[in-house]
C-alpha positions in Angstrom: 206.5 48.7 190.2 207.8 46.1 192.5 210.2 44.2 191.4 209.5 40.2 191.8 211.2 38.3 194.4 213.1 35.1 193.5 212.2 34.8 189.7 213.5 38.4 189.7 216.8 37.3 191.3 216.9 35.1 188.6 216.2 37.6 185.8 219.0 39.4 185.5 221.3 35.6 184.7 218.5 34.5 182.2 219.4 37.4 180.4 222.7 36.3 180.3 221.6 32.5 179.4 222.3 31.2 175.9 218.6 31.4 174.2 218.4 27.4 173.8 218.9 25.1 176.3 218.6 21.3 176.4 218.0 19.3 179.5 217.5 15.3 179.4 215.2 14.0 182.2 215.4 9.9 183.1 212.8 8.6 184.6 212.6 5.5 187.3 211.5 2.5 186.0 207.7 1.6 186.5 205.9 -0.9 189.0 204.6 -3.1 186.0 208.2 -2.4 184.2 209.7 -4.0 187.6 206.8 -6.8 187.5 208.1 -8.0 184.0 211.8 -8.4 185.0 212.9 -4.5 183.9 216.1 -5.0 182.5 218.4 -1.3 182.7 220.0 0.7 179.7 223.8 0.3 180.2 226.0 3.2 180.5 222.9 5.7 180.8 223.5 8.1 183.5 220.5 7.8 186.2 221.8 10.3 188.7 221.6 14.2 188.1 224.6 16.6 187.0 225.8 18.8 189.9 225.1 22.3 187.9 224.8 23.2 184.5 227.7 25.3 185.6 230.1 22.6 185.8 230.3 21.8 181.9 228.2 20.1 179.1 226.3 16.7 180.7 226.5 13.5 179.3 223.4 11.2 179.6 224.9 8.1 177.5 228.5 6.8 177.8 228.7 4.4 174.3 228.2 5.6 172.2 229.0 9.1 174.1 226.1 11.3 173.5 226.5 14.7 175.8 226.5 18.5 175.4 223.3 19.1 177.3 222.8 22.0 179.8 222.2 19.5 182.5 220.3 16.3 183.4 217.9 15.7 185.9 218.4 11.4 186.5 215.7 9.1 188.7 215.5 11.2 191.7 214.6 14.3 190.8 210.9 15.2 190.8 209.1 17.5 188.4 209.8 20.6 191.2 213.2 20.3 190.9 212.5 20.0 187.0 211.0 23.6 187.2 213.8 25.0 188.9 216.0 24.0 187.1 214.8 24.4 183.6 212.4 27.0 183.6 212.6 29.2 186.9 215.0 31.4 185.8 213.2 31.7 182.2 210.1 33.4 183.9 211.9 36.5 184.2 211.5 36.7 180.1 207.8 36.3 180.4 207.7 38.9 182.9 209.0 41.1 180.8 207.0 40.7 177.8 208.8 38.0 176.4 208.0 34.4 175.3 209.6 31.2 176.7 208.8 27.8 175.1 209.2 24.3 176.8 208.7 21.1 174.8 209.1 17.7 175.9 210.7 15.2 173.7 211.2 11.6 173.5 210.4 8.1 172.4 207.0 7.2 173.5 207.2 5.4 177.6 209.5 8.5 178.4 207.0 10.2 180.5 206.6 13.3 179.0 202.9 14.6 179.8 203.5 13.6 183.2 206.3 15.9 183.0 203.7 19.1 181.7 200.7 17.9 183.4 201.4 15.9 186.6 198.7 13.6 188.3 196.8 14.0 191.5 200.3 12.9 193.6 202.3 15.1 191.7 202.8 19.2 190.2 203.4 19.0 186.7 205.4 21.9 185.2 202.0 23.6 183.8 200.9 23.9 187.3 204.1 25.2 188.8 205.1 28.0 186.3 201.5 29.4 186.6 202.2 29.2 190.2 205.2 31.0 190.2 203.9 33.7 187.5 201.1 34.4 189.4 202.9 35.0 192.7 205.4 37.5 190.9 202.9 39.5 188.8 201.0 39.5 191.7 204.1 41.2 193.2 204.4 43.6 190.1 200.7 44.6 190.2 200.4 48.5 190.0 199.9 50.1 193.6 196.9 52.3 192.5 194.7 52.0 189.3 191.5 50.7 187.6 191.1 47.1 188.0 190.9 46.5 184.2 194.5 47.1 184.6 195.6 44.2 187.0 197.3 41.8 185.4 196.2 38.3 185.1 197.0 35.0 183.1 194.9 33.8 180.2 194.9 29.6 179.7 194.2 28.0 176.0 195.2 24.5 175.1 195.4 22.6 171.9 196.7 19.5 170.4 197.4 18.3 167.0 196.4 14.7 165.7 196.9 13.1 162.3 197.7 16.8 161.1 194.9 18.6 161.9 195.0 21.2 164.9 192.2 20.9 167.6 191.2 23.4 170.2 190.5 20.9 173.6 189.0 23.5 175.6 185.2 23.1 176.0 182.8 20.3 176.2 184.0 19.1 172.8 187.4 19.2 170.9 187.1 21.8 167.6 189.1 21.8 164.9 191.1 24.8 163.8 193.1 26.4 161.1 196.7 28.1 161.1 196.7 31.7 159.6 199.4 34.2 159.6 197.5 37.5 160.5 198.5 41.2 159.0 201.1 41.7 162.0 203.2 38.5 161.0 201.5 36.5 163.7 200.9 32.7 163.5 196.9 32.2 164.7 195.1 29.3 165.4 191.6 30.0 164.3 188.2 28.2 165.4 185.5 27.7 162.7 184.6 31.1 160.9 181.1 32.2 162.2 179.1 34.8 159.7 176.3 37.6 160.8 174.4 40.0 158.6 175.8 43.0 157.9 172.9 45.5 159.6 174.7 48.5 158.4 174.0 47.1 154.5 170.8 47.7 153.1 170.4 44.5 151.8 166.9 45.5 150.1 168.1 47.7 147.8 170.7 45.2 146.3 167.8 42.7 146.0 165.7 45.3 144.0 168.6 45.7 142.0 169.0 41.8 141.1 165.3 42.1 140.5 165.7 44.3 137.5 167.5 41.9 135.6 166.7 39.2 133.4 167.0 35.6 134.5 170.0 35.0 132.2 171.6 38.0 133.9 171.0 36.9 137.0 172.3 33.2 135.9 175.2 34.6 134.6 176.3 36.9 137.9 176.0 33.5 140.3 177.8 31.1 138.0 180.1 33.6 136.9 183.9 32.9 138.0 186.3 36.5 138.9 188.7 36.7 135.9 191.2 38.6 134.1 190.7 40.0 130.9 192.9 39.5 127.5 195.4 42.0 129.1 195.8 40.5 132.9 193.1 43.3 134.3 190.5 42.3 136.6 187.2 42.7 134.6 184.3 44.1 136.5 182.5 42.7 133.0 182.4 39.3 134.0 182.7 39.7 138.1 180.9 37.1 140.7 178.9 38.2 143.3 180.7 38.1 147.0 179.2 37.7 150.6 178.6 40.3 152.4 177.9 38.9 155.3 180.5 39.7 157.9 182.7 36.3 158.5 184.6 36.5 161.8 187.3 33.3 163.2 187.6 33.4 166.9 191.0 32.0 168.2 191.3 29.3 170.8 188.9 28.9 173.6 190.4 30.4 176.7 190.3 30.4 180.4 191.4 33.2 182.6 193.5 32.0 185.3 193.8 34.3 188.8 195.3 31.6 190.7 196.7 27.9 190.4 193.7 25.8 190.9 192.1 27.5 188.1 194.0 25.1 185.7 192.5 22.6 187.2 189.8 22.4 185.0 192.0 22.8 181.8 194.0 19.8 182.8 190.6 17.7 183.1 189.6 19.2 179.6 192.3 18.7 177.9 193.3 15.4 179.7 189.6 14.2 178.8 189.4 15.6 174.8 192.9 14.9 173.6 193.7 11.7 171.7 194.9 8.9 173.9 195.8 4.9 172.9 198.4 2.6 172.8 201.4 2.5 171.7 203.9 -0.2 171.0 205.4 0.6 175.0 201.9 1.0 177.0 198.1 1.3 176.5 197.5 5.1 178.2 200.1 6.7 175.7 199.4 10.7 173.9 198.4 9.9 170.4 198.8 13.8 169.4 201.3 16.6 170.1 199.5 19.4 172.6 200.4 22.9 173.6 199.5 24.9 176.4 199.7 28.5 176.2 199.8 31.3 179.0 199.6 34.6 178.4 200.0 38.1 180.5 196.7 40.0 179.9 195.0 41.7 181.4 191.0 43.2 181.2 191.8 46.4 179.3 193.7 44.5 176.7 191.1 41.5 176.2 188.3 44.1 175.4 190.8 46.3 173.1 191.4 43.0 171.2 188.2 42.2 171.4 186.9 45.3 169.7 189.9 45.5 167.1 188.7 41.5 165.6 185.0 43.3 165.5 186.0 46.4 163.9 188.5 44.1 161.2 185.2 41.7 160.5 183.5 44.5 158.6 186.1 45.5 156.2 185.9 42.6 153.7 182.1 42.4 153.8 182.2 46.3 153.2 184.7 46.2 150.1 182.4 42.8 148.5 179.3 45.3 148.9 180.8 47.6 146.9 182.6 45.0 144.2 178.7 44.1 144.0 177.2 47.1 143.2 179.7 47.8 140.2 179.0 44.5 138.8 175.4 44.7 139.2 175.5 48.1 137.1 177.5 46.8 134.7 174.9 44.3 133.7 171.8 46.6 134.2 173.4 49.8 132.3 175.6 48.7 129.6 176.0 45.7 127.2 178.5 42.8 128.0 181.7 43.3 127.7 184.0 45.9 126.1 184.8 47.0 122.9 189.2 47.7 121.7 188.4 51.0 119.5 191.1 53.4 118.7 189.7 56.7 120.2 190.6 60.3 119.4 192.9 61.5 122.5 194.3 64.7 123.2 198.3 63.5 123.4 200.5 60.9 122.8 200.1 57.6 125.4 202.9 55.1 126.1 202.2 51.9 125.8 203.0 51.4 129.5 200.5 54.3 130.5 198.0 52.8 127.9 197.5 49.5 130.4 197.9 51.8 133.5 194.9 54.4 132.8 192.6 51.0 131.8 193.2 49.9 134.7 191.9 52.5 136.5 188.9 53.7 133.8 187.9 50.2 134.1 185.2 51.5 137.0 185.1 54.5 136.0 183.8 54.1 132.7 181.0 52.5 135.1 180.3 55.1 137.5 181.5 58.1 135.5 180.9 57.6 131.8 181.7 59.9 129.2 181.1 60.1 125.0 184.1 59.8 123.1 185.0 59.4 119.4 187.1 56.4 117.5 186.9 53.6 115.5 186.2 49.8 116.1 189.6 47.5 115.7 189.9 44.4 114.2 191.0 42.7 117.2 194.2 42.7 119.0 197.2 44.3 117.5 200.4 43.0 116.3 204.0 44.4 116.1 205.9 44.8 112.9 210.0 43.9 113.8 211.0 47.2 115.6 208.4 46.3 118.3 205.8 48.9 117.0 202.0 48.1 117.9 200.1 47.9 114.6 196.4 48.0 114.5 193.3 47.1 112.0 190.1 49.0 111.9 187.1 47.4 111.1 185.8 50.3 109.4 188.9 49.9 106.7 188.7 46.1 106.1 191.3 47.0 103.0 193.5 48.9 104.5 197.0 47.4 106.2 197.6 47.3 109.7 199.1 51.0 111.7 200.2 52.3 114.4 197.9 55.0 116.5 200.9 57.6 114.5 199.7 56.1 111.1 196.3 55.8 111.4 196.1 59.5 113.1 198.0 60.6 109.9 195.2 58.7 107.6 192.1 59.9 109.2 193.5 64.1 110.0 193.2 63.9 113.4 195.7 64.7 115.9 196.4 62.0 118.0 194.9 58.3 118.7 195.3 56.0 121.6 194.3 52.6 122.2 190.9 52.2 124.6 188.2 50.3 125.6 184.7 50.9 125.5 181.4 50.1 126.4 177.8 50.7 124.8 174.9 52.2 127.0 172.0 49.3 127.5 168.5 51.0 125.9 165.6 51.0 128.1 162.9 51.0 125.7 159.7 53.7 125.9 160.7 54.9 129.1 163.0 58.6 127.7 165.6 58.9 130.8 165.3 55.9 132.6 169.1 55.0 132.6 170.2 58.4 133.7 167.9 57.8 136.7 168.7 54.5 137.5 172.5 56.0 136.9 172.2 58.3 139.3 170.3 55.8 141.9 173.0 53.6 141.7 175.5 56.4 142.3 173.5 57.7 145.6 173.6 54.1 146.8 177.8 53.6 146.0 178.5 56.8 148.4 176.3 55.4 151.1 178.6 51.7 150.7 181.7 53.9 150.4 180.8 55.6 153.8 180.3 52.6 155.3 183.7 51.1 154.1 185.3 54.4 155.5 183.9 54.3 158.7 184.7 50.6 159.2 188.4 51.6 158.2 188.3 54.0 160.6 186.7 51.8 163.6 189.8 49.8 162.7 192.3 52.6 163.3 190.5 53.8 166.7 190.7 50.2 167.6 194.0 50.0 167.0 195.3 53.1 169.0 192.9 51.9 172.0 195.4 48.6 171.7 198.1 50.5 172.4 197.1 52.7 175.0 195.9 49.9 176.8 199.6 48.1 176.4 201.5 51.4 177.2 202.9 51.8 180.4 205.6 50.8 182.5 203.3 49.0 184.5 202.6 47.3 181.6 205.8 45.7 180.3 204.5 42.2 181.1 201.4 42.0 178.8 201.5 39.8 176.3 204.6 37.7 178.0 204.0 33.9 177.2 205.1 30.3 178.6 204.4 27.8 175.8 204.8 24.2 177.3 204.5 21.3 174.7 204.0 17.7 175.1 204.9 16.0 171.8 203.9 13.2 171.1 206.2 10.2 171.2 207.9 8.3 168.4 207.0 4.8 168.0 208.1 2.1 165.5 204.8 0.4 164.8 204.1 -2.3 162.5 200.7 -2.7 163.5 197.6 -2.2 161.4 194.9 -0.2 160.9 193.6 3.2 162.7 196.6 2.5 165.2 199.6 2.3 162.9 198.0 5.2 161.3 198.1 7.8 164.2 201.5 6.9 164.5 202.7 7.5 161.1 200.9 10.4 161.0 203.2 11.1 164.5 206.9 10.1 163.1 205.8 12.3 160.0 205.5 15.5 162.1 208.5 14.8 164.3 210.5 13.9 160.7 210.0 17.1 159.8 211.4 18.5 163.5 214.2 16.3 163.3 215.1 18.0 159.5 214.8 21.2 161.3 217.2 20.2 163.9 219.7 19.3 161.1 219.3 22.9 159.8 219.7 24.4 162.9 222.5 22.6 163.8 224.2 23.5 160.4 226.2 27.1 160.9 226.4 28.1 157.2 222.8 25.8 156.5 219.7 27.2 154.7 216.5 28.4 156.4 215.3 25.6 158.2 211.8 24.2 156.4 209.7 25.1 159.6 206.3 25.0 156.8 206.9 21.4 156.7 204.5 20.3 159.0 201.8 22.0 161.2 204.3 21.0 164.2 207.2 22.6 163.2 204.7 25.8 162.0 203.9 26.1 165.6 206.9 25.5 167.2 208.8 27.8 165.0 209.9 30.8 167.2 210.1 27.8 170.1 213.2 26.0 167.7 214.7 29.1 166.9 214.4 32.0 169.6 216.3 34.9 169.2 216.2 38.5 171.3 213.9 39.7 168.4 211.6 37.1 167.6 210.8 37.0 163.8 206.8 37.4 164.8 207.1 39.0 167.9 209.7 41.1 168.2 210.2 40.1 171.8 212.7 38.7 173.5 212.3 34.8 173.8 214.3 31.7 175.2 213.6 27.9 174.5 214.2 24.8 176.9 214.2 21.3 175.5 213.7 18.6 177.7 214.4 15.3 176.3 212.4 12.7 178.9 213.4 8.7 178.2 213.1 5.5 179.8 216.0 3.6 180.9 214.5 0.6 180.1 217.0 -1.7 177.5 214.4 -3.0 175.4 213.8 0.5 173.9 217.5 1.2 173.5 217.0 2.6 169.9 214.1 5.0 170.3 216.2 6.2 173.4 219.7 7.1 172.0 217.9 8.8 168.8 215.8 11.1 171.0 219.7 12.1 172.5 221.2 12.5 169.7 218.5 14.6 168.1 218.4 16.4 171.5 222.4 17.2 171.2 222.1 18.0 167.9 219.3 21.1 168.8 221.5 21.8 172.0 224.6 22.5 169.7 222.5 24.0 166.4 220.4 26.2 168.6 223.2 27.6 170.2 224.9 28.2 167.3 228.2 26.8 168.5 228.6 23.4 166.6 228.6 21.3 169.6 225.7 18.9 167.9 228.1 18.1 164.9 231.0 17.7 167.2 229.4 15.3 169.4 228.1 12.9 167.6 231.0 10.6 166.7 232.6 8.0 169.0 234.7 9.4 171.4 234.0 13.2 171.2 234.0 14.8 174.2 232.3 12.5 176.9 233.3 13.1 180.5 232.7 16.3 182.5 233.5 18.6 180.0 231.7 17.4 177.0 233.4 20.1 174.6 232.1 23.4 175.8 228.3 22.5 175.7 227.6 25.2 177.6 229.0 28.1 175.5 226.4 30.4 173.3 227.1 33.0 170.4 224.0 33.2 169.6 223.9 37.0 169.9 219.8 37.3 169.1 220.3 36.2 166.0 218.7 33.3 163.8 220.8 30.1 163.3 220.8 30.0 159.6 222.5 33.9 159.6 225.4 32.6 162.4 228.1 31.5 160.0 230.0 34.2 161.0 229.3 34.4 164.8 230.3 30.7 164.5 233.4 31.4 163.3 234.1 34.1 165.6 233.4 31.6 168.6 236.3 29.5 167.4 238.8 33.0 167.4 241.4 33.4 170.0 239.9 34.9 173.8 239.9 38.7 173.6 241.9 40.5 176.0 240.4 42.0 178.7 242.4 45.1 178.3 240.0 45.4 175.3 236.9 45.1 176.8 238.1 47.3 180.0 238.5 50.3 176.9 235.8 49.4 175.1 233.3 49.2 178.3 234.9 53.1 179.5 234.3 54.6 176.2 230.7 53.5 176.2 230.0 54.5 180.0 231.8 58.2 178.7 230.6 58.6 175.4 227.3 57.1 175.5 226.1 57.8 179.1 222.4 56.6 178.1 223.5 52.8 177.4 223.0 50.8 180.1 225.4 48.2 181.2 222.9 45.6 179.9 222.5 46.9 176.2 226.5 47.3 176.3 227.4 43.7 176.9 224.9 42.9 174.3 227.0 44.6 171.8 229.9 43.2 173.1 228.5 39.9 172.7 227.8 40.6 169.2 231.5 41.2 168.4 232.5 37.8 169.9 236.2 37.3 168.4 235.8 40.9 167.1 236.6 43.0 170.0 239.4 44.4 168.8 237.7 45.6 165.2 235.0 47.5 167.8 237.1 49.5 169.9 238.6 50.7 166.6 235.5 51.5 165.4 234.4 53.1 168.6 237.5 55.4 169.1 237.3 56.8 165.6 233.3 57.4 166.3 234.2 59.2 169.0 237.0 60.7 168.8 238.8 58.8 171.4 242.9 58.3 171.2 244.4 54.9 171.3 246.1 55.6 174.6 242.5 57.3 175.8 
């Protein structure tokens, strides 16, 4: 495998990149801006920072709001904006990872021109896809099938007064948000159903035709409950679909080279919601991602054929929930009957609920005779706790335990137990036994088709991973999520308009909370289920080295865009403060909380913006990384011992995973290498 040129130069220092950053783009002032007498922001910085190596930027001088990674002022275009904030992230996707971009800002600050661009000008969509494309094209096996080459896979959505829309297509479609058996956050089209042609559908109708029109009444208005003791009852089940209900995800286009996006950008340009804001009349009325992926043909169709296979099981298991409820109302009268019944030992109380829970179907399917007597109801307990019981048969008699009443009527031992009574099928001598045993052929012919779905699954599942295995194939499902919010606007007009926007400073509330959590060291969990937004944007606000859906590694870059314009002065310095506030909470190193009073840290060095202890972990477990940031600097002595006895002891750790452990023990050096020489045996002056 080739290994990429320049984004692969700039692998190996993303790696070493903090997993948040936060740029601040200003853009020029507009023609009709300049028409209306445009009247500048004073004290915002216009021009860009030299390097986000020369310390923490600061975009506003009073009140001093800095700490960023870098800023990008007036002249910069949206190239420059790729190289600087997200070339050297693409190393990350190209290694399976996911990198996130979102734009944020008061409404005017020129966001989506940022993502998408216009016919004079890349946007940052079209530039990373560029760039991916050249270096996987770079990466691309020598020799193979083509089912293996690697490609990029487009979708787009948006999300408008809460509800998430898939803007692919010749129509916008809206979705749902489901968390799928991996962990996985999905967005999901409209569920589509088929007929099951496996099910023979004719024998279930025969079935229904057997019984009485009450019956049949009483199986489609029936509700699923529990019975007096919290067990499912298959006595007074619903019938269930069976036909197999599949959700697609998002509409997608596959994307060989850059002008394939072309058409996305006119899609989603032409579906998503645009109107006007309080600033100007062409402004985003909803919040849209754009998602690509590393696939390639192998792993589409394995996908493909693993939703299929997972389609069938729920239609399989309702088919056979129907069949049991159907023969409880064809063979046996409603309901059960408590009875004490003769047993052949002692049952705990415990184990009583335990085997009725699982004789509740097979009273069904494998009945059996048994001998007892009728109680009075439920039983009570006398003050030690003891289950007491009546029996209908003794009306006179007090209430006793299964001991007692074993004792009164000389047999050996009782136990508690429902029961059922066979239905009678009048002049026709062995007519439930056959239907019995029909119903019985018919249950193994559902259970074989529920195994062999289960199993379709499985193969499905293995072909998945073959089809991801491979050195070759340490790309697939790398992702660059960009994400073009919506901006905030103080509207006090009325109707449909000063609706959207509500519905936009409500989602964005609930980012902003989550910036306050993140930015808190010892905080809880931030409240990411808040809001749709913040749902989707979870692993982008939080990235660590194991993701906590993917399990890859992942980076974020937040690009606050403003205006310089004066008049929007407010909307401006709260997008910059929530911006420092991410920069220092997603980081982990308190420079949000630090910066946000007068005088802290303007100037060059802006308080160690650019520092990280992240260490792959999530911001809400860093209390004690924090703390360890603030120790003294360890000695390099240390990590000179501590990087020998690795390279000796453990020969198989590469230099990479061994300052990644290191950077785990930031202000703890010194507890390692004692840990580490008595692991291995190592003397102090070793």
């Amino acid at each position: 495998m080739m290994e990429p040129g320049p984004s692969g130069a700039a692998k190996s220092t993303a790696d070493s990149d903090p997993p948040v950053s936060v740029f601040v783009r200003v853009r020029p002032p507009t023609p009709a801006e300049l028409a209306k007498g445009f009247q500048p922001l004073v004290g915002l910085a216009v021009r860009s920072s030299a390097s986000e190596d020369s310390g923490a930027a600061v975009a506003l001088a009073a009140p001093t709001i800095g700490g960023f990674t870098g800023l990008l002022g007036q002249e910069a275009t949206t190239a420059d904006v790729f190289e600087r904030c997200l070339a050297r992230r693409i190393g990350t996707v190209l290694g399976g990872g996911a990198v996130s971009l979102f734009c944020y800002g008061y409404t005017g600050g020129g966001k989506t021109h940022t993502v998408l661009g216009n016919s004079e000008e890349r946007g940052v969509y079209y530039l990373a896809a560029e760039r991916l494309l050249r270096d996987l094209d770079a990466m691309q096996p020598a020799a193979g099938p083509e089912e293996h080459r690697l490609f990029l896979r487009a979708t787009a959505c948006e999300i408008y007064n809460d509800t998430v829309f898939d803007l692919l297509g010749q129509e916008r479609v809206a979705c749902t948000l489901r968390i799928d058996d991996t962990g996985t956050l999905r967005v999901l089209r409209p569920a589509v159903c088929a007929h099951d042609s496996e099910q023979d559908a004719a024998q279930v109708d025969s079935l229904l035709a057997q019984l009485t029109e009450e019956q049949r009444a009483e199986l489609h208005a029936a509700q699923d409950r529990m019975d007096a003791m919290g067990i499912p009852s298959v006595w007074d089940g619903s019938l269930h679909s069976t036909d197999v209900t599949r959700s697609d995800g998002l509409r997608s286009v596959d994307v060989h080279r850059p002008e394939d996006l072309d058409e996305i950008g006119r899609t989603s340009v032409a579906q998503r919601a645009v109107g006007t804001s309080t600033q100007h009349t062409q402004s985003s009325r909803s919040h849209a991602i754009l998602r690509l992926e590393v696939v390639n043909e192998a792993v589409l169709t394995a996908r493909a054929a693993l939703d299929v296979a997972k389609s069938l099981l729920p239609a399989r298991k309702n088919a056979l929930d129907n069949l049991t409820t159907i023969a409880c109302k064809l063979l046996f009268e409603d309901g059960q009957n408590p009875m004490l019944r003769v047993a052949d030992r002692v049952v705990q109380q415990d184990q009583v609920v335990d085997a009725i829970a699982r004789a509740s179907e097979d009273v069904i399917w494998s009945p059996w005779l048994c001998k007892g007597w009728a109680t009075d109801g439920w039983g009570s307990k006398d003050e030690s706790g003891k289950v007491l019981w009546k029996l209908v048969e003794f009306p006179d008699e007090p209430p006793r335990s299964c001991v007692g009443w074993a004792e009164k009527l000389g047999v050996a031992f009782l136990r508690y137990d429902r029961t059922t009574v066979k239905r009678v099928f009048p002049d026709d001598d062995g007519l439930w036994e056959s239907t019995h045993a029909s119903l019985r052929v018919h249950r193994l012919k559902l259970q074989q088709l529920l195994a062999a779905a289960e199993a379709g699954v499985e193969a499905a599942d293995a072909a998945l991973a073959t089809a991801s295995s491979g050195a070759a194939m340490a790309p697939l499902g790398g992702e660059l999520v960009l994400v073009d919010l919506a901006g905030a606007d103080y509207d006090h007009r009325a109707g449909a308009a000063q609706q959207e926007s509500a519905a936009i400073n409500k989602s964005l509330l609930a980012l902003k909370e989550c910036f306050r959590s993140l930015a808190k060291a010892s905080g809880g969990r931030p409240k990411f289920r808040d809001s749709k937004l913040t749902r989707m944007l979870e692993d982008a606000l939080a990235p660590t080295a194991k993701s906590g859906r993917r399990n890859t590694a992942s980076a974020s870059v937040m690009l606050v865009n403003i205006s310089p314009a004066a008049e929007i002065r407010k909307g401006t310095v709260n997008a910059l403060r929530y911006g420092q506030l991410y920069a220092g909470g997603g980081r982990g190193d308190g420079v949000g909380k630090a910066m946000l009073g007068k005088g802290g840290g303007g100037g060059g060095d802006g308080g160690g913006g650019g520092a990280s202890v992240a260490g792959g972990s999530k911001p809400w477990q860093r209390s004690k990384l924090a703390s360890a940031a603030a120790a003294a600097p360890c000695d390099p002595a240390t990590l000179t011992a501590l990087r020998a006895i690795y390279a000796k002891h453990v020969p198989d750790k590469t230099a990479e995973e061994v300052e990644a452990i290191l950077k785990k023990f930031v202000g703890r050096e010194a507890v390692l290498l004692g840990k580490v020489r008595a692991k291995y045996g190592v003397e102090p002056d070793a």
